[in-house]
N, C-alpha and C positions, 0 to 999 in steps of 0.2 A: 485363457479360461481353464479352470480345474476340470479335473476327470469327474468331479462331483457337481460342477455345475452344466459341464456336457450332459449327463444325465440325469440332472433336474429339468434341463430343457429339453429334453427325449421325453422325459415321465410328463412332462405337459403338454406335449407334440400328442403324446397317444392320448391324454384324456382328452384332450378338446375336440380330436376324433371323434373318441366314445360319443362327447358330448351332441356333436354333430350327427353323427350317425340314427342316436335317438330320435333329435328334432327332427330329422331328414324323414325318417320313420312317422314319426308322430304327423307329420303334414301330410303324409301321402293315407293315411287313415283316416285324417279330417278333411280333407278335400272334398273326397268325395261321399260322403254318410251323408245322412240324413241332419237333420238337425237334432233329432232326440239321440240320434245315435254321436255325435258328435257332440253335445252337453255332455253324454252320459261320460265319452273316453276321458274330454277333458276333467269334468270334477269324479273321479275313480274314487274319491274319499266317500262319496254324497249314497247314500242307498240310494238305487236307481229306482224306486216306486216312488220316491220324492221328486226326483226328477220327470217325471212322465207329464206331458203336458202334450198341450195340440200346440206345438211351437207355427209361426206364422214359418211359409216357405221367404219372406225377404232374408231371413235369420242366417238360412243358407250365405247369403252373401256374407255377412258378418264374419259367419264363422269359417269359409274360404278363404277370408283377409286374413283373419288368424292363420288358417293355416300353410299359406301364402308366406305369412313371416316365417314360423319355425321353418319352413322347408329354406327361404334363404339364410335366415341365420346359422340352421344347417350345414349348409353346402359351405358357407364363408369361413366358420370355425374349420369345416375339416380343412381347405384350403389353408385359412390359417395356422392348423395344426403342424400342416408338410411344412411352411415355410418356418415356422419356430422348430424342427427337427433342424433345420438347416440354420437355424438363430440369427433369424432376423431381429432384428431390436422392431424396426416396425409393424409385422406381423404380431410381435407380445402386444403391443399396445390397441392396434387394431381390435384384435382378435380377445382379447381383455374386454375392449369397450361394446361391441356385438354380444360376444357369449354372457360377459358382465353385468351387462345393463337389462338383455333379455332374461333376466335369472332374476335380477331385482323386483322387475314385476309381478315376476309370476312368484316370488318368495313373499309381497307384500298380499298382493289380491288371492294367491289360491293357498299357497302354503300356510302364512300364520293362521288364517282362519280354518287350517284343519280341510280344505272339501280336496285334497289327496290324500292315496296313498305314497308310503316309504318309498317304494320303486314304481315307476319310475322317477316321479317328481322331485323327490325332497334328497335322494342320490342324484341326480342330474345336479342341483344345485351345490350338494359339496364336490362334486367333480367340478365343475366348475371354478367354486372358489379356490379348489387348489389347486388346480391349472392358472390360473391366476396367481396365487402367492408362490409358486414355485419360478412360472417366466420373470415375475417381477421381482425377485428376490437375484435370480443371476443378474436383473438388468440393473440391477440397485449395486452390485457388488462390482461389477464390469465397468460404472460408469464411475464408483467410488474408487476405485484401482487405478484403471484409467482409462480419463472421460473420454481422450478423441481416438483409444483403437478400436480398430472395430470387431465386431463381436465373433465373428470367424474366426 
């Protein structure tokens, strides 16, 4: 592996950190809110007098599960993160398909229709994607090189 692809997968090691650290964040402030105060953190784009409603308390549980997820997708990216510093092949892919796929969502349902703000939401996602095209860009050139060394 090149000194250039060692720290392309340093420079995704740390964002998928970033990325975790966020979510890790963002659960531990939805967990426990209220419901209006937990609509309000997640849609941050939305003016919050739009938001104001007498939310039903089940809703609470709803948005728990939510926050339930980001906090393990979370913890798994930054875990994921340490093991792509050390260039796991499977860690990239893991760690790709968790932070990846939880990014697609929230890029489909909150991001295109605008009800975020730039930071943190719509940054989380190009961290992401390029923690993503950076691990898979080494694993694409290592396996193109050669397919059976291993990535250490």
């Amino acid at each position: 592996m090149t000194n250039a692809h060692s720290l392309a997968l340093k420079a995704a090691a740390v964002l998928w950190v970033i990325w975790g650290l966020v979510h890790a964040l963002a659960a531990g402030m939805i967990i426990p809110a209220d419901p209006q105060a937990a609509v309000t953190a997640i849609l941050d784009g939305v003016d919050p007098a739009r938001l104001a409603a007498d939310y039903p308390t089940e809703l609470s549980g709803v948005l728990s599960q939510h926050g339930w997820n980001l906090g393990w997708f979370g913890v798994a990216t930054i875990v994921g993160g340490v093991c792509i510093w050390r260039a796991s092949t499977t860690a990239i892919w893991v760690t790709a398909l968790i932070g990846g796929l939880a990014d697609v969502g929230y890029f489909m349902f909150v991001d295109l229709p605008g009800y975020n703000l730039f930071l943190p939401g719509t940054l989380m996602t190009i961290v992401s994607a390029a923690a993503i095209m950076l691990s898979f860009w080494v694993w694409w050139f290592r396996r193109r090189i050669a397919p059976e060394a291993p990535m250490a």
